[in-house]
C-alpha positions in Angstrom: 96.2 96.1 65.5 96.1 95.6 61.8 93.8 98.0 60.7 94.6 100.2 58.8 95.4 103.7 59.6 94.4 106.7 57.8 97.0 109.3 58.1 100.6 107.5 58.7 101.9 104.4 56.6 105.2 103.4 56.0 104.3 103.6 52.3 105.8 107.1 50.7 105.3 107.7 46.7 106.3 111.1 45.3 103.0 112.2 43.3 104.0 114.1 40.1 101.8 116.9 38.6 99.9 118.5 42.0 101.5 122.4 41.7 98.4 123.9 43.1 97.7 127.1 42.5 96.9 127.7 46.4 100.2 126.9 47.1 100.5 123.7 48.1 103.2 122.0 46.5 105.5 118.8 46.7 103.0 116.4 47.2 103.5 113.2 48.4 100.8 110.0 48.8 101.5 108.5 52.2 98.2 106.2 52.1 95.2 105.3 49.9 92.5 102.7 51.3 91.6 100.0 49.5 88.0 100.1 51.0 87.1 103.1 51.7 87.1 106.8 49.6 90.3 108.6 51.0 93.7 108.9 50.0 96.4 111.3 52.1 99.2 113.3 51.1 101.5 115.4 52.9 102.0 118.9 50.8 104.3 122.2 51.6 103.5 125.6 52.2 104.9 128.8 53.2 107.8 126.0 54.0 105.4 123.8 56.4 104.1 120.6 55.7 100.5 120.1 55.8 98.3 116.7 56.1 96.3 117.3 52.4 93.3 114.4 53.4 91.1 114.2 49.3 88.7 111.3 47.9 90.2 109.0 45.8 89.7 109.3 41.5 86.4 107.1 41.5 84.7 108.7 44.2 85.5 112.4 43.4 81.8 112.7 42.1 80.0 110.7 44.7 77.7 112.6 46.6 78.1 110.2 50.1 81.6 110.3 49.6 82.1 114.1 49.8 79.4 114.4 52.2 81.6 111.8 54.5 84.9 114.1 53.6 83.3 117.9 54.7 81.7 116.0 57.7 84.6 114.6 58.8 86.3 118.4 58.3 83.3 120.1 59.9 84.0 117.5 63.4 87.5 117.7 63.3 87.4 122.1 63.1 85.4 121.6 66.0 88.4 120.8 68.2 90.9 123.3 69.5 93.1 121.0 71.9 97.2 120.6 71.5 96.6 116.4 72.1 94.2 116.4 69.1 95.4 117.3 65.4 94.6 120.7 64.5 92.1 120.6 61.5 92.9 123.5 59.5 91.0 124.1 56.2 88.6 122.3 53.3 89.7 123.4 50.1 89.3 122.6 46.7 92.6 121.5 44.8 93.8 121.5 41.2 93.7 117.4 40.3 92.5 116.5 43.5 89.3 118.0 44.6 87.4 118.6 47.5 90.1 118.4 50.6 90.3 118.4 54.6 94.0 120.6 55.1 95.2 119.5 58.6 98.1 119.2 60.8 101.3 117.1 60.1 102.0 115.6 63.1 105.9 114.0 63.0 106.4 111.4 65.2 104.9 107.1 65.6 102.0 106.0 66.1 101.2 103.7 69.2 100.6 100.9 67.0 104.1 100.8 65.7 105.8 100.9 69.2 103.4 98.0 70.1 104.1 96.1 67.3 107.8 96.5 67.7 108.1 96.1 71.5 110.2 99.3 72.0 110.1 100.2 75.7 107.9 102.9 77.5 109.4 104.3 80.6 107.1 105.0 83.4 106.9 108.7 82.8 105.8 108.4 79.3 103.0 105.9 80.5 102.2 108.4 83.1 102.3 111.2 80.1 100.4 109.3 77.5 97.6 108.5 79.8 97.1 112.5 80.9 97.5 113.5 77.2 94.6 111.0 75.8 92.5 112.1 79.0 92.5 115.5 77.9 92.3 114.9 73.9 89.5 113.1 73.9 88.0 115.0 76.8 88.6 118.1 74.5 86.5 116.2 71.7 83.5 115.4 74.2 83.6 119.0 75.5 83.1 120.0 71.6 80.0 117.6 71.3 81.6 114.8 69.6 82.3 111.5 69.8 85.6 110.0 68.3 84.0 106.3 67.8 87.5 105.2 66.2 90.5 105.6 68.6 92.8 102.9 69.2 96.9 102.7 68.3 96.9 103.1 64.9 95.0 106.9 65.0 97.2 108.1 68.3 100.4 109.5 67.0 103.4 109.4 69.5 106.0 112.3 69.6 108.9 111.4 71.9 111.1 114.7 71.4 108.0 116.8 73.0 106.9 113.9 74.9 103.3 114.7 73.7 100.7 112.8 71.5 97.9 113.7 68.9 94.6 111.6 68.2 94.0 112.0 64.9 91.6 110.9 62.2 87.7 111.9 62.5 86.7 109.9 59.6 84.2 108.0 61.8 83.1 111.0 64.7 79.5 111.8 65.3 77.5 114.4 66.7 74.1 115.6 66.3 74.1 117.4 62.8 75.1 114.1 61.1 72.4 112.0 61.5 72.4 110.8 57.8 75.7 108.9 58.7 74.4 107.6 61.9 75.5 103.9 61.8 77.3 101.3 63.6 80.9 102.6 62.4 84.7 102.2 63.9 87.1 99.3 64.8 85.2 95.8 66.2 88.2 95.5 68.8 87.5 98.9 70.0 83.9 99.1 70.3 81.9 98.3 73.4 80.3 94.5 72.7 76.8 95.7 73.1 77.0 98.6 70.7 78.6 96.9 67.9 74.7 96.5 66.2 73.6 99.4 67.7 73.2 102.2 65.2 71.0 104.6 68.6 73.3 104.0 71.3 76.9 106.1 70.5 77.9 108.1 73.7 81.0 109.0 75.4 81.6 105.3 76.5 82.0 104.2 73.1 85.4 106.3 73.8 86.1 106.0 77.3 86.1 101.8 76.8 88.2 102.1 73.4 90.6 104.1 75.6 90.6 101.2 78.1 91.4 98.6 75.4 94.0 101.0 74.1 95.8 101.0 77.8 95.6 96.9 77.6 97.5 97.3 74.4 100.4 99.3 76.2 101.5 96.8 78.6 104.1 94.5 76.7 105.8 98.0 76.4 104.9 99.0 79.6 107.5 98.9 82.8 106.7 96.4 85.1 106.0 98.9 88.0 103.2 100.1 85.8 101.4 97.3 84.6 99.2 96.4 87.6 97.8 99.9 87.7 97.9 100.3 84.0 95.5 96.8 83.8 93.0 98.6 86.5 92.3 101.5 84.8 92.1 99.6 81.8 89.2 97.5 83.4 87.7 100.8 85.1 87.2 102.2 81.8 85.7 99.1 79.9 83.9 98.3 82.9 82.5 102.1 82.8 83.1 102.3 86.6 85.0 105.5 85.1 82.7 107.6 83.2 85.3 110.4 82.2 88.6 110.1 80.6 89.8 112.7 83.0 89.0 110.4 85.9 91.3 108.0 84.5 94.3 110.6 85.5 93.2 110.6 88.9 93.2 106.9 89.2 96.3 106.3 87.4 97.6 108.7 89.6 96.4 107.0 92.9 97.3 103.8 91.9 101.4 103.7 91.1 101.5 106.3 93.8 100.6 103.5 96.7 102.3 101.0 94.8 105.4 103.5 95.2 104.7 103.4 98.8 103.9 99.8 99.2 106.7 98.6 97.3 109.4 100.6 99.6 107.2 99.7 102.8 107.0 95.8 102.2 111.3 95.9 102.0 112.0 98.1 104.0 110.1 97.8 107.3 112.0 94.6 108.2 115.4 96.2 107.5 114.2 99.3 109.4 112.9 96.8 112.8 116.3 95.3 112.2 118.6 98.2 112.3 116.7 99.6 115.4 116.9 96.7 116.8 120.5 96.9 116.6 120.5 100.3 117.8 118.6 99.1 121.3 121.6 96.5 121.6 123.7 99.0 121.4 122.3 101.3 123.9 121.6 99.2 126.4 124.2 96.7 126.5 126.5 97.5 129.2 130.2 97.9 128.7 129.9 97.4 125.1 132.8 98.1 123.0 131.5 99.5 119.7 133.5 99.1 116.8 133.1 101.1 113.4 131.7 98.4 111.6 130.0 96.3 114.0 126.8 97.5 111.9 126.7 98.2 108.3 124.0 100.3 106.6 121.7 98.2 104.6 122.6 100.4 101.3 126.0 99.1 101.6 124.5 95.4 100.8 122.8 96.5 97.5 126.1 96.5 95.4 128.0 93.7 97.7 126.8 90.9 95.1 127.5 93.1 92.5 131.2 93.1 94.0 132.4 90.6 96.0 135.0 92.6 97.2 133.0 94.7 99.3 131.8 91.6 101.1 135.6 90.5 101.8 136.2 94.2 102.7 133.7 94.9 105.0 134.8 91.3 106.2 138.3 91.0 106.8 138.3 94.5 108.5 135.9 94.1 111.3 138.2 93.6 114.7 136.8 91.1 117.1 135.2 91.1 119.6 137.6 90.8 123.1 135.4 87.7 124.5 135.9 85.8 120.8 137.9 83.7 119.4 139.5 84.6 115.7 139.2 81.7 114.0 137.3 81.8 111.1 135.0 79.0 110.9 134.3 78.5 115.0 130.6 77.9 116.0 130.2 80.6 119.2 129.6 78.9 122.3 127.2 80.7 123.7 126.9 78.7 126.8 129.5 80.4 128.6 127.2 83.6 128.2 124.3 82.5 130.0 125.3 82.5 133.6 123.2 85.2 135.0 120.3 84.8 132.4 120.0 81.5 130.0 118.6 84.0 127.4 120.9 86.7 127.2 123.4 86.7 124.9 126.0 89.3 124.5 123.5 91.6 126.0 120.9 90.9 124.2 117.3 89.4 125.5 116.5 86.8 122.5 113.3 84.4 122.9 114.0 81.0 124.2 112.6 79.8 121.0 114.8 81.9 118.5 117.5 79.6 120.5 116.7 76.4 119.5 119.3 74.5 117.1 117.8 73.3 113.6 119.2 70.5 111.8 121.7 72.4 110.4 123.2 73.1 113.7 121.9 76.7 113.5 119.9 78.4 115.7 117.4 81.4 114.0 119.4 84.1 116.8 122.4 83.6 115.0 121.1 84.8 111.7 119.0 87.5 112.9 120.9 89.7 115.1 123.7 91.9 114.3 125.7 91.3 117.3 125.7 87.5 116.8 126.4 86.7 113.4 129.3 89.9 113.1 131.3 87.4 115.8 132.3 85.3 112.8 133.8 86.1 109.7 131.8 82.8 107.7 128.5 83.7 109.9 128.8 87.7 108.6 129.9 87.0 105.4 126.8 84.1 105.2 124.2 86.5 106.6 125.5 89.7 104.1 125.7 87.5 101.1 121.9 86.4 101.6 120.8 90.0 101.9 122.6 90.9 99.0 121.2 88.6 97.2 117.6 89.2 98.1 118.1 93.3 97.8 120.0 92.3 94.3 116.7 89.8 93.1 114.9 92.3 94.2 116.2 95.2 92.1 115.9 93.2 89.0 112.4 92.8 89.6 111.8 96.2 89.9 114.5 97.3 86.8 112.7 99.1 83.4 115.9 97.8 81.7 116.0 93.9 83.0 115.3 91.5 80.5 111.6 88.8 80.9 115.1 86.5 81.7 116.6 88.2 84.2 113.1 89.1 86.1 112.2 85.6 86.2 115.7 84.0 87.4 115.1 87.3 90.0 112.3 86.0 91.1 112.8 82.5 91.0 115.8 82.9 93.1 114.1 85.2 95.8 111.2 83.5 96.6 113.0 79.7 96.5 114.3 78.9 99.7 116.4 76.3 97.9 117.8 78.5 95.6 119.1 80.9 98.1 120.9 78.2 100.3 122.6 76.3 97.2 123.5 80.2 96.2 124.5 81.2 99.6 126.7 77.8 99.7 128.5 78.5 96.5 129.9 81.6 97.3 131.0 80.9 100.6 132.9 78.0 99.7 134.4 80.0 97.1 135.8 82.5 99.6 136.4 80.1 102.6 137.7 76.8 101.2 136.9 74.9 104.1 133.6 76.5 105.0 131.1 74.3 107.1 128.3 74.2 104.2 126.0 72.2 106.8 126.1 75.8 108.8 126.1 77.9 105.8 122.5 76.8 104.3 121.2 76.6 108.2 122.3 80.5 108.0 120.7 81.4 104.7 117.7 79.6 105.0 116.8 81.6 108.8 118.5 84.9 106.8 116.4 84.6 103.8 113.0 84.2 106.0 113.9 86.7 108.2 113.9 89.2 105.4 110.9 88.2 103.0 108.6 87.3 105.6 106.6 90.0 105.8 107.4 90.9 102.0 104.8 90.3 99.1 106.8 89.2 95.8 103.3 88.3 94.3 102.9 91.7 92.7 106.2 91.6 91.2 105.9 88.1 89.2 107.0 88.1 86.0 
């Protein structure tokens, strides 16, 4: 990540004396190598700004060096492709000799935005990988090979949301075979071709693009990452032998993630709101009140604001067979004369009846009819989904914090966690709040709803 780059450096020095007669002026030195025979300006013309790419004083009369410099112009005029720099011209200049003229290209380059950690959103992931596809698929398509791309030599352009490869100082195709050598960046070059001056092809490319995808993920959402570290491995592993294939695969990847992700939460809410819906239907004589059921979206923003919860709480008229006291454990025994395992007309399994230590039964925290009895036992039961559908948001969230993901997570998948939170906000609201029944209530709410639900993927 510390090589360096041969168009773009945060080094600019005004260059005195360079009024070509062409009519290029106002040059400018962005970069001159230490080690190698180039130095780059950016020039005007005709009001534009051109890329002005010349060898550097000592070299201006080095036969190797100028062969390097019009090779490097004859690959790069090769390419006609709006994700690859446009090479333009070779000229000679006044002062500066022989000279590649190419495309200015205003924007950062992906080493930059690595290096200083600024976010990627998902589309622009999605958007970078389809624009290097089809750059460097436009270079093979022209007979070359790149042999050099990595972060520093992939300029970013926000505003358009579009990219450039640049820099073909190290391409190859067949009419060069005087520069044939090992050449490029160690970190980007397949292991096994490093000594081998015979064996450039495509994959040379297609596995720096691989490493190049590694390097996007500390600025990658979190959504992204898994499928972004596939294709990474797809295309160093050459499973994938076309950059274009890795669109596809991108493509196939975060699109069942999409779908897992909203099956693995949702499914249990969904078998839980039908469920509801069958009590509903079939119990006989029922007296349906508005807000016996809420919708599940409603939970999202309840720990977000607590007065929702008391809201949705205080206005929920009770049921003509129960008591209105707050805090009152139902007594469902006085239900069960015709059938010992229907309970407000609803079948439950003899062994969803069975009392914990808590004093809590796994019927009470997982049916709608039940736990909306009681004002403690609803606000209990909302409070746990809230704050499971909250964690869970975080974990999914391009703007949360490492922090806040991992206090998210830690809190959703700790059973602890979720009764001492559970607890704490209860006796906040109901002073005198049975805690001994609260955790028994969060515990059987909180595996109730993650226990078909797969938090692995989403670790921070």
């Amino acid at each position: 990540m510390n090589d360096e780059s041969s168009f773009f450096n945060s080094h600019d020095e005004r260059v005195n004396g360079f009024q070509s007669d062409s009519g290029y002026h106002y040059f400018r030195k962005l970069y001159e190598s230490e080690h190698g025979f180039c130095r780059v300006f950016t020039a005007r013309r005709h009001g534009r700004i051109f890329i002005i790419k010349a060898l550097r004083q000592q070299y201006l009369h080095e036969p190797l060096a100028r062969t390097a410099l019009r090779k490097e112009f004859d690959c790069g005029i090769m390419v006609d492709s709006p994700f690859v720099a446009h090479t333009y011209d070779f000229d000679t200049l006044p002062d500066l000799g022989p000279a590649i003229i190419a495309e200015y290209c205003p924007g950062t380059t992906l080493a930059d935005i690595i290096a200083a950690r600024q976010p990627l959103s998902a589309a622009d992931i999605a958007r970078i990988i389809e624009c290097l596809a089809q750059g460097l698929d436009a270079i093979h398509s022209a007979g070359l090979i790149h042999r050099d791309l990595k972060p520093e030599n992939v300029i970013w352009m926000p505003r358009s949301r579009s990219l450039k490869i640049i820099d073909f100082g190290f391409s190859d195709s067949e009419s060069f075979y005087l520069l044939h050598n090992s050449a490029g960046t160690v970190r980007y070059t397949p292991p096994e071709k490093i000594e081998d001056d015979s064996g450039v092809d495509t994959y040379n490319d297609t596995y720096a693009l691989g490493i190049l995808l590694s390097d996007l993920l500390p600025v990658a959402p979190v959504k992204c990452r898994k499928a972004l570290l596939q294709v990474s491995r797809k295309l160093t592993g050459n499973t994938l032998k076309s950059p274009l294939e890795a669109i596809n695969e991108y493509k196939a990847l975060t699109g069942r993630s999409f779908l897992r992700r909203k099956l693995v939460f949702f499914v249990p809410a969904g078998i839980a709101l039908i469920a509801a819906a069958l009590y509903l239907i079939i119990k006989p004589g029922a007296h349906q009140h508005e807000n016996d059921l809420m919708p599940y979206d409603t939970i999202a923003v309840m720990h977000e604001d607590p007065k929702m919860v008391e809201e949705h709480t205080e206005t929920i008229p009770p049921h003509e067979d129960q008591p209105t006291t707050s805090n009152a454990v139902p007594d469902y025994k006085s239900q069960r004369a015709d059938n010992p395992n229907m309970i407000s007309g609803i079948m439950v399994p003899p062994e969803e009846l069975i009392k914990d230590e808590y004093g809590v039964c796994i019927a009470e925290a997982k049916y709608v009819a039940l736990f909306s009895q009681n004002k403690l036992d609803k606000y209990v039961v909302l409070t746990t989904d809230s704050l499971i559908k909250t964690s869970y948001k975080t974990l999914q969230s391009d703007s949360a914090t490492i922090q806040e993901r991992k206090d998210a997570y830690e809190l959703v998948t700790s059973e602890a966690r979720i009764q001492s939170r559970a607890a704490s906000l209860a006796q906040a609201k109901y002073a005198d709040a049975d805690l001994n029944r609260v955790s028994g209530l969060a515990r059987h709410r909180w595996r109730y709803m993650t226990e078909n639900v797969n938090f692995e993927y989403l670790k921070p």
